[in-house]
C-alpha positions as CSV (number, residue, x, y, z in Angstrom):
1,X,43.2,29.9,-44.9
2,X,43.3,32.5,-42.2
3,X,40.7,34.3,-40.1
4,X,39.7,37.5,-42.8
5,X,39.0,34.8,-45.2
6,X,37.1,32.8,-43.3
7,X,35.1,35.6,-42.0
8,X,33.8,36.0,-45.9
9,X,32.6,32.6,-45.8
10,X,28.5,32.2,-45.6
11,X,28.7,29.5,-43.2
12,X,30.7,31.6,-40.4
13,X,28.3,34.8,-41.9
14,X,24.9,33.0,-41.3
15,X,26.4,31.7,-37.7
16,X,27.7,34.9,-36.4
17,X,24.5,36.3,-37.1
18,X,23.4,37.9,-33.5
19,X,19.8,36.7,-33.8
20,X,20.9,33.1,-34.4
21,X,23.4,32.9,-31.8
22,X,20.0,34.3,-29.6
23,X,17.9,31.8,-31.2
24,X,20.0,28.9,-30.7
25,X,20.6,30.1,-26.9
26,X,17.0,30.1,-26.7
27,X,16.3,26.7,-28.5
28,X,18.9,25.3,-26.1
29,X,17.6,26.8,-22.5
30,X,14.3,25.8,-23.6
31,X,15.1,22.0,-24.6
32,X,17.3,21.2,-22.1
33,X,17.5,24.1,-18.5
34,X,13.9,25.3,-18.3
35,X,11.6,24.0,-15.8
36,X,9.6,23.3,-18.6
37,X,12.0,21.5,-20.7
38,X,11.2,18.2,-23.2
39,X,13.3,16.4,-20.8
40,X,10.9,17.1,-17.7
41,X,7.8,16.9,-20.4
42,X,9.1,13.6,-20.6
43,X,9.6,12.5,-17.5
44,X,6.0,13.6,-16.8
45,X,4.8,11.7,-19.7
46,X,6.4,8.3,-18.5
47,X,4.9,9.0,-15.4
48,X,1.4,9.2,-16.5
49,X,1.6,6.3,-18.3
50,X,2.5,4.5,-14.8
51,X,-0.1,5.9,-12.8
52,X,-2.6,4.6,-15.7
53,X,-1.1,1.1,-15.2
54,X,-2.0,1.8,-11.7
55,X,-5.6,2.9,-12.1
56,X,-6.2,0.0,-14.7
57,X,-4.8,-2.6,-12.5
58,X,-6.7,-1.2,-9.5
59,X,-10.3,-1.2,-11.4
60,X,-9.3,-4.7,-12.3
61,X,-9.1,-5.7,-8.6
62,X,-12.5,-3.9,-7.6
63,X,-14.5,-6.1,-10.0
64,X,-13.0,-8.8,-8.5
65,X,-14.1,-7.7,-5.2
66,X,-17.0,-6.9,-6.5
67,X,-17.7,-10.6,-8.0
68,X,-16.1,-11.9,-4.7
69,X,-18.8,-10.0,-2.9
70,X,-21.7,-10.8,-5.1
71,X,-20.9,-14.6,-4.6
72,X,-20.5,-14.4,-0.3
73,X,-24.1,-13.2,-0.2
74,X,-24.9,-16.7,-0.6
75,X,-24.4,-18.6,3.0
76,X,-23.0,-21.7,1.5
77,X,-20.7,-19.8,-0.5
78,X,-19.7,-17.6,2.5
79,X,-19.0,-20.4,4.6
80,X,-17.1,-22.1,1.8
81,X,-14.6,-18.9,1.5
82,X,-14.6,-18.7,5.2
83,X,-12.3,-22.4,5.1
84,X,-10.7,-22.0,2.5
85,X,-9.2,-18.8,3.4
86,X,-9.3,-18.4,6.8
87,X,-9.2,-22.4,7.7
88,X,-12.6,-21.9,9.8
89,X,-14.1,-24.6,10.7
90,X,-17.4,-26.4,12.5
91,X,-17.6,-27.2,16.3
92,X,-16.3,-30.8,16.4
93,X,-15.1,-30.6,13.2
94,X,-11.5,-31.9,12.4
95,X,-9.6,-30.5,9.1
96,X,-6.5,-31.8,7.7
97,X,-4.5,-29.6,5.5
98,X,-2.6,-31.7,3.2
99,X,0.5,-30.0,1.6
100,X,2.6,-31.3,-1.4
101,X,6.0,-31.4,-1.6
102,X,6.9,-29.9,-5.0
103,X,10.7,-30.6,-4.6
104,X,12.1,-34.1,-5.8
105,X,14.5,-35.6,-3.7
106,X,17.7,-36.4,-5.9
């Protein structure tokens, strides 16, 4: 098989063709070296889904805050977070923290 009788082929015909040597140029700057290419569509993409983790976990925390804040209106309840959290206590008050070893000794 040499080159004049492969040039008679319709596969080397149909690519030879100048407008789908253009086209495939095309297809190929556009998929892959464009600014606007799939890859950095996708990149994009997989970053919007992150920042929408973000925003969900975020509005999660806020009506927490929010429930938080609903219950330290109440004094007895305030005063309650306030030593649990922040180990405030009474004037001649004592508190003893007690903390459990989790770690058996062998």
């Amino acid at each position: 098989m040499n080159f004049k009788s492969a040039k008679k082929k319709p596969f080397f015909i149909f690519f030879t063709n100048i407008y789908i040597i253009i086209l495939t140029v095309f297809v190929f700057w556009m998929l892959f070296l464009d600014e606007n290419s799939y890859l950095t569509h996708r990149e994009f993409n997989n970053e919007i889904k992150e920042l929408k983790t973000w925003i969900e976990f975020h509005k999660e925390k806020i009506e927490k805050d929010k429930e938080v804040i609903k219950k330290l209106k109440d004094s007895l309840e305030l005063e309650r977070y306030a030593r649990e959290n922040y180990l405030m206590k009474k004037e001649n008050e004592d508190i003893y923290i007690i903390e459990f070893d989790t770690i058996k000794d062998k």
